[in-house]
N, C-alpha and C positions, 0 to 999 in steps of 0.2 A: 043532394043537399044544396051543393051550390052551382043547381043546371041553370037556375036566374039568372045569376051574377046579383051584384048593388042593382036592385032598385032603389028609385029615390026614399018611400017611403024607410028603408034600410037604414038610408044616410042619415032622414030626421031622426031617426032613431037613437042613431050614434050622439050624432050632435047634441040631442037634450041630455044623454051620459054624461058625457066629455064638460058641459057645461057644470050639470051637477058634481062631479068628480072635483074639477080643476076650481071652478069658484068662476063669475065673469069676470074677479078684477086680476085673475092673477094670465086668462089666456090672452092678453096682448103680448105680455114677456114669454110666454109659452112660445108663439106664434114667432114671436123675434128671434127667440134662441133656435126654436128651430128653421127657419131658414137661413139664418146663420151658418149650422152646422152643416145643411144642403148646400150650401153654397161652398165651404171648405169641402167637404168632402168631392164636390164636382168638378174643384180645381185639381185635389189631388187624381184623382181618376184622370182628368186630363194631362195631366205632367207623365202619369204612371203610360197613360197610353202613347204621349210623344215621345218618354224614354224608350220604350220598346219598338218604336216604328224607327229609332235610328241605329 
């Protein structure tokens, strides 16, 4: 089922979803929030991983 992997055609796929789902005006703040929350969560993993290395 997934011996491919994403091919690109895959991704457009996704993409024209996501697009229809979300609306085009609303995935800039989509986009924001979520790398916002990648970014908090990346710091906490790295605090979690310097607490335990001391």
């Amino acid at each position: 089922m997934l011996r491919n992997g994403l091919e690109p055609w895959h991704l457009v796929i996704l993409a024209v979803i996501v697009i229809v789902v979300f609306g085009s005006k609303k995935l800039p703040d989509t986009a924001r929030a979520l790398g916002k929350s990648m970014r908090i969560l990346k710091s906490e993993a790295k605090a979690m991983k310097d607490e335990n290395a001391h």
